[in-house]
N, C-alpha and C positions, 0 to 999 in steps of 0.2 A: 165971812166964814160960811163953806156950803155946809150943808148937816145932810148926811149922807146916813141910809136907812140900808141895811142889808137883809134882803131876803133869801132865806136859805141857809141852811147850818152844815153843811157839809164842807167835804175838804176845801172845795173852792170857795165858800163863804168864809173860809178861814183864815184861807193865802187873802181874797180881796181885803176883809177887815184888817188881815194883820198889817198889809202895805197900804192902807188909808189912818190907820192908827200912827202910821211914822210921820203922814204929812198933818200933824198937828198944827201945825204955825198957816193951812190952808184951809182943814175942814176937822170937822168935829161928827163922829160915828153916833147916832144920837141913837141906835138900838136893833136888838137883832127879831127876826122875823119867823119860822116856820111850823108848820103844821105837826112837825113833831115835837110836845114841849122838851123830853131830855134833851135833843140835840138840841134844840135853841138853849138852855138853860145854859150846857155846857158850853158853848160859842160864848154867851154872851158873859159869862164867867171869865173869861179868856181873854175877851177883850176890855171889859171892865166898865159891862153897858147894862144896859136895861133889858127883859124879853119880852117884847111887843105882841101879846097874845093876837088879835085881832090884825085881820093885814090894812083895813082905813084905818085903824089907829097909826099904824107906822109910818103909811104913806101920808098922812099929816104933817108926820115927823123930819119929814124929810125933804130936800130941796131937789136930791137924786138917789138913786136905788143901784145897790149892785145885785142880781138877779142872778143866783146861783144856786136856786130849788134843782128838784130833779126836772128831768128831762118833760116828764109828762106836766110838770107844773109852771114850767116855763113860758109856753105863749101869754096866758093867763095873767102870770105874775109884770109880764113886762108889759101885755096891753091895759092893766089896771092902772099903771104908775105910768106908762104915759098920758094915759087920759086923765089922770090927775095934776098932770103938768109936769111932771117928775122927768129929768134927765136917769138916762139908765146905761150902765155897763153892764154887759150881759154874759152868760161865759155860754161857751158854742158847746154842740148845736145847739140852734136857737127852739128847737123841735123835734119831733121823732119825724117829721117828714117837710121832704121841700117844700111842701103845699101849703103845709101849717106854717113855714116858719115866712111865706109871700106874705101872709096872711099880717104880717107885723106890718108893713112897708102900710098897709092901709091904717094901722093904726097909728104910727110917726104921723102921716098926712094929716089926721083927724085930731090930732093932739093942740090942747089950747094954744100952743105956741110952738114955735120949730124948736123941737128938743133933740138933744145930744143924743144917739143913740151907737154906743161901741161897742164893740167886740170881743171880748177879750182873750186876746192870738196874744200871751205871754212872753214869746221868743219870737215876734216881732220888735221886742224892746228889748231883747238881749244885747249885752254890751257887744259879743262877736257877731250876731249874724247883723248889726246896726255898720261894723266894721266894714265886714266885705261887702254891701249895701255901696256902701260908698267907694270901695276900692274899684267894682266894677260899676258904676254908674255913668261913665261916660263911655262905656266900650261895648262893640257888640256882640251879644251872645247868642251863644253857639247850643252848650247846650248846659241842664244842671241836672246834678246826680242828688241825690238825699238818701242816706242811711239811716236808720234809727232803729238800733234792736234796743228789747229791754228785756233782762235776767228771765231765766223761766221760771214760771211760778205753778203753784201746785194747785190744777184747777177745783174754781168750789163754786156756789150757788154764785156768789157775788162779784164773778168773772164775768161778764154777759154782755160785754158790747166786743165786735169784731176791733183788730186794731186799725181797721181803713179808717172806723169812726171815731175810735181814741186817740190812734197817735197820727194817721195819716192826713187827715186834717190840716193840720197845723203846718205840716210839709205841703199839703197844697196851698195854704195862703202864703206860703212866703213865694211858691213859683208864683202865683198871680203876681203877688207884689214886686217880683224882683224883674217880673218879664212886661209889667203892666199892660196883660193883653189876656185873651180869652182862649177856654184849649180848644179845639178844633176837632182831633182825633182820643179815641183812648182804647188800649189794651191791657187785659189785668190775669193774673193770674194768682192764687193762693193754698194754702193745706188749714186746714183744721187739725190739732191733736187730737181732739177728741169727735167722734164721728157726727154727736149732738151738737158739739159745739159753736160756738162763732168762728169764725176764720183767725186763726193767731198767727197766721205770715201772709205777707201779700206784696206782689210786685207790679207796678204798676208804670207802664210805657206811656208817656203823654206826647203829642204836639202842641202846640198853641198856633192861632191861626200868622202869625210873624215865621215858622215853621221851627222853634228853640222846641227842639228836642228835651223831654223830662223823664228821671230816671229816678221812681219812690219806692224805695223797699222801706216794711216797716212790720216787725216781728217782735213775738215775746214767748218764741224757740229760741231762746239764744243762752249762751254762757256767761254774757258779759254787756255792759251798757254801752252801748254805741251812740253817737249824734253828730253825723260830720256829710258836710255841703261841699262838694264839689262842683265850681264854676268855670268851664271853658268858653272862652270868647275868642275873636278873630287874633288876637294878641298874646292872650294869656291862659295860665291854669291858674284856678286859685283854691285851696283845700282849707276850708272853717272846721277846727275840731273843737265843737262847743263844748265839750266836759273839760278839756285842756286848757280851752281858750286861747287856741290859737291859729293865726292863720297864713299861710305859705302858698306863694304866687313864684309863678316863673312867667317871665315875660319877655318875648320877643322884639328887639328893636328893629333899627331900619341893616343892612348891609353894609358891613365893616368891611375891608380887603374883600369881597365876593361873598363873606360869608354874616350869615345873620347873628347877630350878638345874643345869648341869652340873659336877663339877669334874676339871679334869686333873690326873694324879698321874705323875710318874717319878720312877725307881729304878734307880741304877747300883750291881750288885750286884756288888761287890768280887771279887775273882779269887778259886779255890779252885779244887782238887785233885778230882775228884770221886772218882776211883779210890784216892787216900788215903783219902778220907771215908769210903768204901764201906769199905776194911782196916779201919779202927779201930771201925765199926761192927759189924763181924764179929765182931772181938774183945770187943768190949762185950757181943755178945751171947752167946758162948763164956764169957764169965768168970761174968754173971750168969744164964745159963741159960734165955733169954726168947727170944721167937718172933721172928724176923726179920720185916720186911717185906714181903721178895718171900724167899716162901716157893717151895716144891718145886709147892703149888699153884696158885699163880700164876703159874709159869713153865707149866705145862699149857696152865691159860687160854687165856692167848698163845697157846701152838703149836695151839692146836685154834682158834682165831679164826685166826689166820692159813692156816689148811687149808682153813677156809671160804673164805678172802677166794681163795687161790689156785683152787679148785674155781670160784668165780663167774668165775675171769678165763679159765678154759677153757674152761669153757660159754657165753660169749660168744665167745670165739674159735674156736669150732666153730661158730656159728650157723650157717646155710644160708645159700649164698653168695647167693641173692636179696635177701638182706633187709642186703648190707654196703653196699649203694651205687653208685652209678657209679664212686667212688673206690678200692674193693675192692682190683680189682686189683692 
């Protein structure tokens, strides 16, 4: 039985306890962790644990850590628990900066023994996007699209990260993963609502150096929740509409009578948990000692493709104001 120790009480200490609390019959949540006692008090009410004032006390406590403090408390929390020997899943960014977050890979190295160290890319374990994963896995791609708007919200103090770094992210690990290759090129562009603010729309043009073309919009100007992956290969279209959970390929075969055969395919992929899937993979790979998927350096990737895409959306939004238009203004 592992005894898993969560640190951080916020919303993603929430989702991780509450999909580690389903795998009872694997591991036991043995207490919750952060520096601020209400939110630990609450967490651990919720999950129906203990509040581990101190963080060596927890990390006693525990065989592994899911690491879901804030942003600034992050490197800290996860190089503490792996020097304690503590396997960690970690929720991304891993740090407020690529610099900081290289800075882990030295402490995996230093850690009493080769520890598990994961990422947690939640719709990497989505039942649809695990779908089309496999629909085009034998076939080669051309290029992928990624949409993701989410509803507008009415900005306030506690709006303050751009959406490259909320939501764009997670669209970048899955082009790594699905293209299993490195970007090459990037172009970006975005608007702010608000003149102070972070960027709340942003579109972002990738290569990879295989040359698969990548197409990431990801917004929270919008009217309505969007999340859908469109995948073109030498063969095929394939469209994942993750809210709907479904997915629709048209595919190319060889020449019939002169002309090329088309055939339509859908695929209503049954519900599923992704943030469970993601627990129990954790644990699969804690027991038998194997390298996760979205590793420590994959979540770099990400934050450093995404540094790029925000620096391209600056340096167009600096241009000289000759060159914005009559509409500028």
């Amino acid at each position: 039985m592992i005894r898993v120790v969560v640190l951080g009480a916020g919303p993603a200490g929430l989702r991780h306890g509450r999909a580690l609390r389903a795998c009872a019959d694997r591991c036991v949540v043995t207490g919750v962790h952060d520096a601020d006692p209400v939110a630990a008090q609450a967490l651990a009410e919720d999950l129906g644990v203990p509040v581990l004032g101190a963080l060596e006390q927890a990390l006693e406590l525990g065989d592994a850590a899911v690491v879901a403090g804030t942003l600034e408390q992050r490197p800290n929390l996860v190089r503490r628990a792996l020097e304690r020997g503590l396997d960690v899943l970690v929720e991304p960014p891993l740090a407020a900066t690529p610099d900081l977050a290289h800075g882990l890979l030295s402490a995996v190295v230093r850690a009493p023994r080769r520890p598990i160290a994961m990422v947690a890319f939640d719709e990497h374990f989505d039942p649809t996007v695990r779908e089309l994963h496999a629909l085009v896995a034998d076939q080669t791609l051309v290029s992928v699209e990624v949409q993701r708007f989410e509803p507008a919200v009415v900005a306030g103090p506690t709006l303050e990260l751009d959406v490259v770094q909320e939501l764009m992210q997670h669209d970048l690990q899955f082009v790594l993963a699905l293209t299993g290759d490195t970007i090459a090129a990037t172009q970006a562009a975005g608007r702010r609502m608000r003149r102070s603010g972070p960027v709340d729309h942003a579109h972002a043009l990738l290569v990879t150096e295989a040359d698969v073309v990548a197409s990431l919009t990801a917004s929270r100007a919008s009217g309505a929740r969007v999340r859908r992956i469109t995948v073109v290969t030498a063969h095929a279209r394939v469209v994942a509409d993750l809210d709907r959970r479904t997915i629709e390929a048209l595919r190319t075969t060889g020449l019939t009578g002169g002309r090329h055969e088309v055939i339509a395919q859908r695929v209503d992929v049954p519900p599923g948990d992704a943030a469970q899937a993601q627990a129990e993979a954790f644990l699969r790979y804690v027991e038998r000692r194997t390298s996760p998927d979205t590793g420590i350096g994959t979540a770099i990737a990400c934050q450093e493709a995404a540094l790029a895409i925000l620096k391209r959306i600056e340096l167009v939004a600096h241009r000289p104001a000759a060159r914005r238009g009559p509409l500028a203004a």
